[in-house]
VMD Tcl script that draws the C-alpha trace (Angstrom):
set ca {
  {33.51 165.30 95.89}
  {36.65 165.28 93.55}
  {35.00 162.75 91.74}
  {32.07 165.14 91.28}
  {33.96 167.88 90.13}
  {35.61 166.33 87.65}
  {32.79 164.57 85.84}
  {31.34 168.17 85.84}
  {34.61 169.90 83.86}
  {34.16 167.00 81.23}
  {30.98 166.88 80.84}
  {31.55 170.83 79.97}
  {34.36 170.46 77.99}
  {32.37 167.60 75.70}
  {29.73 169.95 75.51}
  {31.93 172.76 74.44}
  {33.89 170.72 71.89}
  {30.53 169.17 70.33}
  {29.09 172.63 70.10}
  {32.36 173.89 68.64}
  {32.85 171.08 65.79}
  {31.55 171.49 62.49}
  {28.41 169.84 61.46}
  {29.87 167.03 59.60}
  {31.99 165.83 62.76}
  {28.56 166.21 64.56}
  {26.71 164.06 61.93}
  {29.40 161.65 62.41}
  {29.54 161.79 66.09}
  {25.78 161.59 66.50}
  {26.35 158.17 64.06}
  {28.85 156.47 66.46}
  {27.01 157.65 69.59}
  {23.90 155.90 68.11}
  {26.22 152.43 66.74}
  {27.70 152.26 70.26}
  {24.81 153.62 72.85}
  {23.33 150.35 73.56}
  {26.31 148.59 74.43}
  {28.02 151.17 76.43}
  {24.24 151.87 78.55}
  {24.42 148.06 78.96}
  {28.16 148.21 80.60}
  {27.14 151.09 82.55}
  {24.03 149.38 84.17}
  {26.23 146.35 84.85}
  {28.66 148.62 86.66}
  {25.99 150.24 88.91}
  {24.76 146.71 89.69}
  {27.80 145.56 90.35}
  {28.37 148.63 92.51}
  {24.81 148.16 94.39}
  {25.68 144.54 94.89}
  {28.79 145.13 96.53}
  {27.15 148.11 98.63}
  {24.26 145.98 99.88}
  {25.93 142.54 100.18}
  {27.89 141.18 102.94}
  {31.36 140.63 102.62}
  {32.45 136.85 102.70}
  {35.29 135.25 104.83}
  {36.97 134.22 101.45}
  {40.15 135.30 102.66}
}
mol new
graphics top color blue
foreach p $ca { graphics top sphere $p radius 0.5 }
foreach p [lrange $ca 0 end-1] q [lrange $ca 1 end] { graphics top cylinder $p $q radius 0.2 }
display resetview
């Protein structure tokens, strides 16, 4: 629930800042959101995977 919680304050505090900036450092932002969105969506769906793997996989007698 932490967890939770704190995703929630930065996801406000992003929103806050990027409503705050002036439209140049939005143009800009919006720019290297769009340059770096596919890689960091592809990181984030090989995290969950990784995540559901480990969830619904056994655990193996390595050790």
């Amino acid at each position: 629930m932490k967890h939770l919680l704190l995703i929630l304050i930065v996801a406000v505090v992003v929103y806050a800042a990027w409503n705050l900036a002036s439209p140049i450092e939005r143009r800009h932002g919006a720019r290297l959101i769009t340059r770096h969105a596919l890689r960091l969506g592809a990181i984030v769906a090989v995290v969950l995977l990784l995540l559901a793997a480990a969830y619904y996989l056994p655990a193996t007698g390595i050790l």
